[in-house]
VOZA-201236 format. One record per atom (N, C-alpha, C, O): x, y, z. Coordinates in steps of 0.001 Angstrom, whole numbers, padded with zeros to 6 digits, always signed. Each point is the difference from the previous one (the first is absolute). Example, Ala and Ser with C-alpha at 12.3 -4.5 7.8 and 13.67 -1.06 7.14 Angstrom:
VOZA-201236
+013190-005690+007800;-000890+001190+000000;+000900+001200+000000;+001036-000019+000665;-001386+001069-001385;+000820+001190+000060;-000770+001090+000730;+000509+001108+000169;
END
This chain:
VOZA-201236
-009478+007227-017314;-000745-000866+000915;-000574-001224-000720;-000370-000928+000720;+000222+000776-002351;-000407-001040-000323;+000566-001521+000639;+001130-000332+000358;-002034-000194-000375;+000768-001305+000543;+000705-000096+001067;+000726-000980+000165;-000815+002031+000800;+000728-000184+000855;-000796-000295+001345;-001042+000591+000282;+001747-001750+000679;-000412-000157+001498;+000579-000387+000912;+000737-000967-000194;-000803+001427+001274;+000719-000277+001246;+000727-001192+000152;-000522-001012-000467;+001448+000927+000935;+001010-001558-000022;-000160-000083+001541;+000230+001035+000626;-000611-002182+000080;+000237-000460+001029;+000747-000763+000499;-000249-001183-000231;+001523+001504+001157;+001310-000867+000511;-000362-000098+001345;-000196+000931+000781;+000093-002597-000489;-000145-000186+000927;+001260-000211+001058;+001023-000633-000263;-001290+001240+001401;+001148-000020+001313;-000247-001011+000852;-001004-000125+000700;+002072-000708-000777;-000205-001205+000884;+000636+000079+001265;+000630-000953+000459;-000771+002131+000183;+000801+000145+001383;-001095-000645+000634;+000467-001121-000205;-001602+000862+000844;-000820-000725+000674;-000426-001458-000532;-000606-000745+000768;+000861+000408-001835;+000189-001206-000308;+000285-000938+000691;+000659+000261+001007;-000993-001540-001240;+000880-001394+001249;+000841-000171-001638;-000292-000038-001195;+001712-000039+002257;+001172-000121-000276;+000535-001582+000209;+001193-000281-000108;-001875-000375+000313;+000324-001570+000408;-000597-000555-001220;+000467-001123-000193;-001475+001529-000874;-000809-000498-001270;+000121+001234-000717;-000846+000885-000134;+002340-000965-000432;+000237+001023-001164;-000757-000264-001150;-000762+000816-000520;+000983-002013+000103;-001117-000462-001586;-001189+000096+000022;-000616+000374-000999;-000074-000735+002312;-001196+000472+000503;-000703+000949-000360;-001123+000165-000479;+002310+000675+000912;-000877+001998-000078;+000374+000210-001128;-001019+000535-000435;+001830-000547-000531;+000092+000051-001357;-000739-000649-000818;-000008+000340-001183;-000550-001107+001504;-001226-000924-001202;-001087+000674+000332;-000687+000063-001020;+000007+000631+002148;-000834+000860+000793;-000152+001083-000494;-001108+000533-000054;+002301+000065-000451;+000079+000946-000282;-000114+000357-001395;-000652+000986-000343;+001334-001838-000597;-000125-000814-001648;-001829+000715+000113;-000582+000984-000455;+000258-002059+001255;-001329-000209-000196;-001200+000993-000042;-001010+000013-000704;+001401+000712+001570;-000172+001370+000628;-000118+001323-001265;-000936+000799+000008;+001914-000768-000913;-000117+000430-000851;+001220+001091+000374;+000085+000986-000731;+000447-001065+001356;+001195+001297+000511;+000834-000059-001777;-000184-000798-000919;+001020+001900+001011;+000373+000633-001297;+001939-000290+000312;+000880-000064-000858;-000746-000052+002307;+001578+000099+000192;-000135-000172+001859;-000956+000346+000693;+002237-000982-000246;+000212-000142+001353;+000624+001071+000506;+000652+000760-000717;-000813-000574+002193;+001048+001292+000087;+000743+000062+001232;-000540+000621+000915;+001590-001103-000719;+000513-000868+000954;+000973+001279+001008;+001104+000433-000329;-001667-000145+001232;+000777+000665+000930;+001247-000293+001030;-000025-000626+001059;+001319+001396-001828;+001242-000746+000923;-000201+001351+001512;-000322+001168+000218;+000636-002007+000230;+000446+001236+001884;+001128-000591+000656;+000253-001185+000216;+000268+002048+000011;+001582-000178+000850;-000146-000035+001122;+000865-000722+000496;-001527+001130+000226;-000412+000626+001679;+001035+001227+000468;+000316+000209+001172;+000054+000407-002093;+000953+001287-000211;-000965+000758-000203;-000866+000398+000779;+001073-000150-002139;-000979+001342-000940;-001650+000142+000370;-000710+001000+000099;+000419-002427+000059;-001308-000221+001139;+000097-000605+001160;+001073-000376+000473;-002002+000258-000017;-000029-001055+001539;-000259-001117+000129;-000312-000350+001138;+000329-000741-002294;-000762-001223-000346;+001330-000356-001011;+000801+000781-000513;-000892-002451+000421;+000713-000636-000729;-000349-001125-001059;-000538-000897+000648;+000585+000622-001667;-001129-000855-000684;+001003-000942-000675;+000119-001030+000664;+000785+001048-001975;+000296-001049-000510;+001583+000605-001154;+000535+001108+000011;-000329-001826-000515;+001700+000480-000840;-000571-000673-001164;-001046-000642-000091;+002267+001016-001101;-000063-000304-001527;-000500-001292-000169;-000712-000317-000952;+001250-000847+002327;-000364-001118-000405;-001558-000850-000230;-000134-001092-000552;-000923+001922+001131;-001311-000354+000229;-000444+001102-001218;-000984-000353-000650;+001511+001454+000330;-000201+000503-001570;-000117-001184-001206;-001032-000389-000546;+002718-000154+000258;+000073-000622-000583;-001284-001267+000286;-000870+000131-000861;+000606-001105+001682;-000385-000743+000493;-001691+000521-001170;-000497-000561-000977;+000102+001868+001753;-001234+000215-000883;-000093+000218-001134;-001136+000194-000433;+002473-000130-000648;+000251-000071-001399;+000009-001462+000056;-000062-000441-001148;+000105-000329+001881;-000208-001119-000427;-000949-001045-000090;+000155-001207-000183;-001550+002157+000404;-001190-000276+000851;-000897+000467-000953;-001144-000439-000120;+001697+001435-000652;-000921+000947-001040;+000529+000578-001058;+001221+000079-000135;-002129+000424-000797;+000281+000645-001390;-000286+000990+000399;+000226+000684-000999;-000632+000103+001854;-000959+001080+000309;+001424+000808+000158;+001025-000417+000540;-001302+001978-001306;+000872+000969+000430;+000075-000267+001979;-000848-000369+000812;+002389+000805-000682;+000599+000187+001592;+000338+001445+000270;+000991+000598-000419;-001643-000278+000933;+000199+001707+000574;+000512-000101+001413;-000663-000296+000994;+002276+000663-001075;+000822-000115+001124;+000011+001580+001004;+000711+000920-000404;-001383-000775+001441;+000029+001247+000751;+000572-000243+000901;-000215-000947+000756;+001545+002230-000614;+000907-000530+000739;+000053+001096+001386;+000467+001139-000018;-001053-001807+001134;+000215+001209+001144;+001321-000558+000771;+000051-000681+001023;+000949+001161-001798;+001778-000510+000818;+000228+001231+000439;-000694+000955-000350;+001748-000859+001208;+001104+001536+000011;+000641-000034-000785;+000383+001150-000214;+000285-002203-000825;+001404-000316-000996;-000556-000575-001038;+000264-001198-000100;-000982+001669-000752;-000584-000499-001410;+000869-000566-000690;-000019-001170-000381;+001114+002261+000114;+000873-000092-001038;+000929-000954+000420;+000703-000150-001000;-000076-000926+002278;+000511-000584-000272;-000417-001849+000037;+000702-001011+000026;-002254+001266-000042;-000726-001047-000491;-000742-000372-001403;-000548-000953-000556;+000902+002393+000331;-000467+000299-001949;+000086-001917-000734;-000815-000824-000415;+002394+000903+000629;+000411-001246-000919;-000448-001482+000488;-000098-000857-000879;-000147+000540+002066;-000685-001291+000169;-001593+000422-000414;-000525-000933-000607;-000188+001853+000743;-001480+000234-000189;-000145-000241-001345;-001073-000325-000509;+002269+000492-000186;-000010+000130-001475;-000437-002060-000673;-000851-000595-000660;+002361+000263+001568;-000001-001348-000164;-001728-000523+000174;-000612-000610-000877;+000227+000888+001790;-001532-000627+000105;-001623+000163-000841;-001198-000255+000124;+002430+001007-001225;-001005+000310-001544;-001830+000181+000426;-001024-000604-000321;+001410+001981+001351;-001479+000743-000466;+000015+001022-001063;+000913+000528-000636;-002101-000416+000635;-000729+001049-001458;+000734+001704+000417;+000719+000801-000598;-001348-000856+001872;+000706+001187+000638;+000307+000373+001671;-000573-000348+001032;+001518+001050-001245;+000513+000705+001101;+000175+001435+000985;+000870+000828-000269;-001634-000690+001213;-000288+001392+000580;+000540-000350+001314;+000157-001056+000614;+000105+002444-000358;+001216+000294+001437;-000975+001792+000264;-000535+000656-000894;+000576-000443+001802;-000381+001308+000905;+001232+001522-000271;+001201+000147+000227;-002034+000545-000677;+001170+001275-000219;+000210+000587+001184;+000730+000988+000069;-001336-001510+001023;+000719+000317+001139;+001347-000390+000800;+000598+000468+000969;-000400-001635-001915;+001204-001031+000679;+001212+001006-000581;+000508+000741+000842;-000109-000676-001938;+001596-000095-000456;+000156+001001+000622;-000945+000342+000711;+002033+000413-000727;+001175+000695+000828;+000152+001633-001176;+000550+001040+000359;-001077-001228-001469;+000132+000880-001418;-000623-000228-000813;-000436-001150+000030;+000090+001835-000969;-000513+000041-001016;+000721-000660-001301;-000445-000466-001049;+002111+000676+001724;+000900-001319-001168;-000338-001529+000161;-000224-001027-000641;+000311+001436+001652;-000407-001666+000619;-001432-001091-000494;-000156-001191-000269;-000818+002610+000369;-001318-000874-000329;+000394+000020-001573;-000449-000997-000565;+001061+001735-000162;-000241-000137-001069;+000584-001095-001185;-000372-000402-001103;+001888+000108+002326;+000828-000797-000062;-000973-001529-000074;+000125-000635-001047;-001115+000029+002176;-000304-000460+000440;-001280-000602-001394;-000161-001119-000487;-000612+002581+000189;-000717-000294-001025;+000416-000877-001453;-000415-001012-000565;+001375+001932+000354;+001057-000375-000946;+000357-001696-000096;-000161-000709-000993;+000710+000282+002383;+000175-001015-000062;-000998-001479+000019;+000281-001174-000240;-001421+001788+000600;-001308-001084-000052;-000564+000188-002033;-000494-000990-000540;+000644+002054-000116;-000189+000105-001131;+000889-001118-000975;-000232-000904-000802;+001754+001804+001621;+000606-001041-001289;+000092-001650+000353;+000417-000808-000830;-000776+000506+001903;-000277-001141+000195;-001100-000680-000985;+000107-001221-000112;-001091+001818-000574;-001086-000388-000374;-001074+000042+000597;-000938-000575-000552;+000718+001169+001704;-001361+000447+000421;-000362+001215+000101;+000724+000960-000262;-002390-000883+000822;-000610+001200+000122;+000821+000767+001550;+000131-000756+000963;+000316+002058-000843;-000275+000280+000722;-000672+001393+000879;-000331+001035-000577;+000234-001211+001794;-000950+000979+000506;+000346+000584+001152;+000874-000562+000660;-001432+001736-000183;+000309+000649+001266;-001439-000276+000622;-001042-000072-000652;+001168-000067+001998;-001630-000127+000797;+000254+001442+001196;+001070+000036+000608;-001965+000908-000402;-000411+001072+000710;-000661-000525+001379;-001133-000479+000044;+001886+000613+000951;-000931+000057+001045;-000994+000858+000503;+000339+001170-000178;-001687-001303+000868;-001250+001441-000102;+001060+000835+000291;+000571+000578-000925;-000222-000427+002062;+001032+001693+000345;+000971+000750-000664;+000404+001125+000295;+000128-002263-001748;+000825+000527-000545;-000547+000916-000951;-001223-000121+000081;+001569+001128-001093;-000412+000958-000701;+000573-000963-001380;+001042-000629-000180;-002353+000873-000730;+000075-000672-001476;+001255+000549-000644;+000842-000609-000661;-000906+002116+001052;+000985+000772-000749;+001871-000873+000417;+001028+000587-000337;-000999-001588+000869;+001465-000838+000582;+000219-000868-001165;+000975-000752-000004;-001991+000798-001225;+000716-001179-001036;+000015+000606-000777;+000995-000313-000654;-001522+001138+000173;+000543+001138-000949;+001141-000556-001094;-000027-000725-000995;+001095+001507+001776;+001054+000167-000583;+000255-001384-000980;+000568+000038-001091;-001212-001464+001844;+000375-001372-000565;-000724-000358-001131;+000200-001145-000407;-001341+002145-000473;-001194-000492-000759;+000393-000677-000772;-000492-001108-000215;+001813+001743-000621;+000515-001267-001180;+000427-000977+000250;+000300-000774-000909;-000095+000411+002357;+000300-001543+000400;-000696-000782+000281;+000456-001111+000270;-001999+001379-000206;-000985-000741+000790;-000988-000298-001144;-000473+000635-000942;+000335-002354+001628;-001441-000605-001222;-000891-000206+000822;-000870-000817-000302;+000803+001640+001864;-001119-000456+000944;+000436+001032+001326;+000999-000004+000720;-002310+000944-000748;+000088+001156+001404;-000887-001188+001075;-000674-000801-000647;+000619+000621+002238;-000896-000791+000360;-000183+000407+001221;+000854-000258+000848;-001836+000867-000574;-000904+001239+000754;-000192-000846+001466;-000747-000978-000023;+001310+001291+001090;-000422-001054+000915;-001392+000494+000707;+000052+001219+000164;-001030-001667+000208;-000674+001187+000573;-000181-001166+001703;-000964+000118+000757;+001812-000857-000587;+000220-000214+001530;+001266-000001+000332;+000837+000461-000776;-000533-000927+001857;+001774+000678+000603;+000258-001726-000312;-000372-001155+000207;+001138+001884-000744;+001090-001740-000396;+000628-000952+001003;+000945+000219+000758;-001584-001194-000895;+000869-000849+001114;-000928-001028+000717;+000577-000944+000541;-001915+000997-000466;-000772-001091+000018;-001678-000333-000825;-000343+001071-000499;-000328-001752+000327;-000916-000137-000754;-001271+000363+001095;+000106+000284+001193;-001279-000391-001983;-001383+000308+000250;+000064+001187+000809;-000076-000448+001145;+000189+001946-001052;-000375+001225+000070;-000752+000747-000833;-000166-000401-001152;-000380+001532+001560;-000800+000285-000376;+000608+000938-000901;+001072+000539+000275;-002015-000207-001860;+000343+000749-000943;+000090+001270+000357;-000861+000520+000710;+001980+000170-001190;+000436+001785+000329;-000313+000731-000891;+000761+000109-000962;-001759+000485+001002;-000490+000576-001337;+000271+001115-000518;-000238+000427-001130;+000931+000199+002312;+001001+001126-000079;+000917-000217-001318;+000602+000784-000734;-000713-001780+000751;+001545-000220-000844;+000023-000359-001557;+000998-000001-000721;-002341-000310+000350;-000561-000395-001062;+000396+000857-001060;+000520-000361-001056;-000930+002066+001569;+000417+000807-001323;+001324-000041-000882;+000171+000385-001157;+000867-001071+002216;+001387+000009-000571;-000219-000594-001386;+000772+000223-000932;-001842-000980+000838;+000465-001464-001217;-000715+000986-001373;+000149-000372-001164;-000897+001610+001512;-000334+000496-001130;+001022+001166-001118;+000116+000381-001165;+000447-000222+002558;+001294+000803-000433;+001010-000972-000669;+000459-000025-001142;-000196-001037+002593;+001191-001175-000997;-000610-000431-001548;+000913+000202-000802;-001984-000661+000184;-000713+000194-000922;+000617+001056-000906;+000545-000117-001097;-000767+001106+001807;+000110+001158-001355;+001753+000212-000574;+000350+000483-001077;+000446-000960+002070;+001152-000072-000042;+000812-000847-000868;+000984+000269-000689;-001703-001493+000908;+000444-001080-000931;-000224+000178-001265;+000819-000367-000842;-002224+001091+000457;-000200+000276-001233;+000434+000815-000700;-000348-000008-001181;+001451+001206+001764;+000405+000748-000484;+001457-000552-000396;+000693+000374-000947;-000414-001319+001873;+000977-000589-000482;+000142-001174-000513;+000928-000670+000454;-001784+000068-001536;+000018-000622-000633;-001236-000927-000434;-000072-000710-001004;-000875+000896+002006;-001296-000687+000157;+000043-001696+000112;-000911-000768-000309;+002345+000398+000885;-000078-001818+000281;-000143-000030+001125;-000869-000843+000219;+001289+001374+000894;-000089-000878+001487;-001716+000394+000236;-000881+000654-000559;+001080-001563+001831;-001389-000164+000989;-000094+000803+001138;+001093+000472+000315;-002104-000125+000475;-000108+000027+000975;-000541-000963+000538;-001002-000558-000448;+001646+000219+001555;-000434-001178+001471;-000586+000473+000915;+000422+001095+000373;-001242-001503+000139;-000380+000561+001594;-000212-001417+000507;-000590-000935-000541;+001244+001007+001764;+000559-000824+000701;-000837+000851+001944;+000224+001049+000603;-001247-002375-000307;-000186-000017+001159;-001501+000561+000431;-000363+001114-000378;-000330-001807+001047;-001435+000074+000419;-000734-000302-001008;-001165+000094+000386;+001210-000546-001947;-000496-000111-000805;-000854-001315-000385;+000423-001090-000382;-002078+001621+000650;-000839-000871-000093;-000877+000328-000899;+000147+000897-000831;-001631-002006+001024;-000911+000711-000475;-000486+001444+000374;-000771+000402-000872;+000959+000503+001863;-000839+000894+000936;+001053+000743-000299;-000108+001055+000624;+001287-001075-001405;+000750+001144-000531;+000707-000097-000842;+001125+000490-000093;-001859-001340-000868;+000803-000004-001236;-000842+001437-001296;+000620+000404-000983;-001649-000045+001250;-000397+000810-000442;+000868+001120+000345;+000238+000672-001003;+000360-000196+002132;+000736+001089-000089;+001044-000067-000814;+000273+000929-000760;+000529-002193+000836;+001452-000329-000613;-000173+000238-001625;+000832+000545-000724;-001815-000958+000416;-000265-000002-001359;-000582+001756-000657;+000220+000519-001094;-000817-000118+002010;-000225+001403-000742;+001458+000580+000220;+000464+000456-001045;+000365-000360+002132;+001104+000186-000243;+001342+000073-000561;+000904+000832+000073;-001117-002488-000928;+000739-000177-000884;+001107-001105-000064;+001055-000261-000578;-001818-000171+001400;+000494-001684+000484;+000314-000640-001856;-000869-000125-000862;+001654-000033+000785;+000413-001801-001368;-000295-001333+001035;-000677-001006-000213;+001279+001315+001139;+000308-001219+000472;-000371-000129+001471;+000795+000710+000617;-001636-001290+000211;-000681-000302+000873;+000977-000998+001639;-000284-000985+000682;+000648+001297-000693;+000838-000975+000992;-001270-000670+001499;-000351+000729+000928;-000039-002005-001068;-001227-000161+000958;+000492-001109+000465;+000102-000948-000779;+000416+000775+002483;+000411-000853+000919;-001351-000645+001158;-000809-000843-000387;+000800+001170+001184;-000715-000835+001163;-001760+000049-000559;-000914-000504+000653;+000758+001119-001793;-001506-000172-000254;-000229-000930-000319;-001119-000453+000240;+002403-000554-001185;+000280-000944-000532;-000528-001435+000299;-000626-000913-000539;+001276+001262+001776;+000145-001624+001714;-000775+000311+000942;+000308-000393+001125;-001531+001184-001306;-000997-000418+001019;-000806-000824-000013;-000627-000223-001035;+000393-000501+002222;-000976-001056+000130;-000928+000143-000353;-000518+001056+000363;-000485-002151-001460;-001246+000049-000537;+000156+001471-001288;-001003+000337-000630;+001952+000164+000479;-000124+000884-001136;+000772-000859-001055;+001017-000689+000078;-002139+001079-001395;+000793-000505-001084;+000793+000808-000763;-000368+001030-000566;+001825-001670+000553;+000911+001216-000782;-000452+000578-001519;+000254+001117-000452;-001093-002349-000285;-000089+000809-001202;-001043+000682+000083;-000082+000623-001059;-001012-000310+001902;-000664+001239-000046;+000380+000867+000331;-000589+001001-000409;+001724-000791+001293;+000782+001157+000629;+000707+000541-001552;-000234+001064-000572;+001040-002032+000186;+000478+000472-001056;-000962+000579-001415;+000565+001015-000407;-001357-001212-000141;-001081+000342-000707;-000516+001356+000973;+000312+001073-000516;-000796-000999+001384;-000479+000631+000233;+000876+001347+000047;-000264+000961-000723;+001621-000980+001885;+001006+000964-000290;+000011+000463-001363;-000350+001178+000077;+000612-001532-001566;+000366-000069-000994;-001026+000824-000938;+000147+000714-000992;-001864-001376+002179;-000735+000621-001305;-000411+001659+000599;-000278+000900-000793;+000298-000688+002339;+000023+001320+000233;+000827+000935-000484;-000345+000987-000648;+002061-001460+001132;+001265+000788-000805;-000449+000485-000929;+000108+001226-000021;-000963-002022-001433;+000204+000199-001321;-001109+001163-000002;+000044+001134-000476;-001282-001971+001334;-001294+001457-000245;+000587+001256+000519;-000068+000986-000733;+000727-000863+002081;+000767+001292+000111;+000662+000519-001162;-000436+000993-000582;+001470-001611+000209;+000672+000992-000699;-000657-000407-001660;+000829-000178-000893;-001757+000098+000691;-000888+000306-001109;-000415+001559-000045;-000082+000777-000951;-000140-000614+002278;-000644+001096+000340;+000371+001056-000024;-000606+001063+000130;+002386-001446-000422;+001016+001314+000052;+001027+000151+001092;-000431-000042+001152;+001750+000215-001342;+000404+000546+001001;+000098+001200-000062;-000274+000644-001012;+000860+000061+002561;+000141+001282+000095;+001018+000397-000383;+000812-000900-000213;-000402+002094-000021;+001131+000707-000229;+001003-000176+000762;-000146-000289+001188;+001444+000454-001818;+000672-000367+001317;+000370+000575+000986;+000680-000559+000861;-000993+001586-000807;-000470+001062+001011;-001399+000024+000703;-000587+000972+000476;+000193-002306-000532;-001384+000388+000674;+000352-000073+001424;+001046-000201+000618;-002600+000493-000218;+000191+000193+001642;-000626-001147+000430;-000596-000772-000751;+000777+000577+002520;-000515-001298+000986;-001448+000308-000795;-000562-000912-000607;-000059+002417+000663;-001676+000009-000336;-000244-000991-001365;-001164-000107-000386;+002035-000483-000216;-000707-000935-001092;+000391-001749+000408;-000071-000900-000838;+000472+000697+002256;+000376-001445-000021;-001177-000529-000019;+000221-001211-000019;-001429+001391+000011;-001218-000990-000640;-000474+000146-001192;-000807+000868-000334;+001335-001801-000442;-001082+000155-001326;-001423+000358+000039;-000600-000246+001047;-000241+000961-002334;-001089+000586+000257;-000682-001142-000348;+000371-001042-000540;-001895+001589+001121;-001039-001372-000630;+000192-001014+000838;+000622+000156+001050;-001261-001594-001509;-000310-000949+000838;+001625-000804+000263;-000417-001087+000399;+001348+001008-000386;+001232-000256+000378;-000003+000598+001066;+000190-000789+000926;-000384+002380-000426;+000290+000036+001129;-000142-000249+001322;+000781+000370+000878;-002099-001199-000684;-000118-000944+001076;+000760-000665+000180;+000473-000015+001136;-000025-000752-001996;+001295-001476+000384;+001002+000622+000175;+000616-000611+000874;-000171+001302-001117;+001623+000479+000563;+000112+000247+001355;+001163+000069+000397;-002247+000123+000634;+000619-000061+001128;+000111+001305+000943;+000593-000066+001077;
END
């Protein structure tokens, strides 16, 4: 734990999309750690957002790591343009592929490309579905809302997964992250973080009116860290520990 603290990637699905440089200097400013740009097909979800080319577009906008989350039905045969648009990394849903060759195929091919890549869990899915992929993954990413549109409310049900994904990664090798991806604000970043959050994924808290993003961000960042100062649970713990003890557990919600 020395030295270590929460990374915050900001999701620009509620963003204005008409002042791309805009929200990226905003965000610079803001203090965010990495962007985290959500693709949707209106397949695999019910919503449609943007292709490789507005990826690329934001590599060209920023230095800031690009965290590509991909809610398609057909990952794998967009692997190679996502590639072209040189993000940091790449995650697709282990609910999509068709096999377990397939996702792994799929992993495989975002690696040797030169990036990170990752599987993302939807709440209903069971942690135990990436398993089998641990040596392929530099990023588990815990959704704890249903994929497919922004500002819902955090599922806290779903939180414990990231302590297990945690323990998983470390057994296999101790490099990837966990993500949690969705409802993630100030008012629940204390859970994410005793849980075992690396990495913070925080969208519409971002772009509200009269809120300033870099206190959102500071603030997310500095609860995460006091949570999991505090310890996480086993990875077998139960729902009875999703509040940290002591004065954290008011803010979580």
């Amino acid at each position: 734990m020395t030295g270590w603290r929460p990374l915050i990637a900001a999701s620009i699905l509620t963003a204005d999309f008409g002042h791309l440089d805009r929200v990226v200097r905003k965000l610079e400013r803001a203090g965010v750690d990495r962007l985290h740009l959500d693709v949707m097909d209106g397949h695999f979800v019910p919503n449609i957002t943007f292709g490789p080319d507005l990826v690329a577009a934001f590599r060209r906008l920023t230095t800031l790591p690009l965290d590509v989350h991909l809610m398609i039905a057909h990952p794998r045969r967009y692997i190679a343009r996502f590639l072209e648009a040189e993000p940091d990394t790449i995650s697709f849903h282990v609910e999509v592929e068709g096999s377990d060759e397939l996702t792994a195929e799929t992993l495989r091919s975002i690696r040797m490309g030169g990036r990170g890549a990752g599987l993302a869990v939807s709440p209903q899915t069971p942690i135990e579905r990436v398993r089998p992929f641990l040596t392929l993954l530099d990023l588990i990413m815990v959704m704890t809302v249903e994929p497919g549109f922004g500002g819902q409310r955090f599922i806290a049900e779903a939180a414990p997964k990231m302590t297990v994904a945690s323990s998983w990664l470390g057994e296999a090798g101790g490099q990837g992250q966990v993500h949690v991806d969705g409802g993630v604000n100030r008012d629940t970043a204390a859970v994410a973080g005793h849980w075992g959050a690396d990495v913070c994924v925080v969208g519409s808290a971002l772009f509200q009116r009269g809120q300033d993003a870099a206190d959102e961000v500071r603030l997310v960042r500095e609860l995460a860290w006091r949570a999991r100062q505090e310890g996480m649970p086993a990875a077998n713990g139960s729902l009875q520990d999703l509040h940290p003890a002591g004065p954290m557990s008011s803010r979580t919600g």
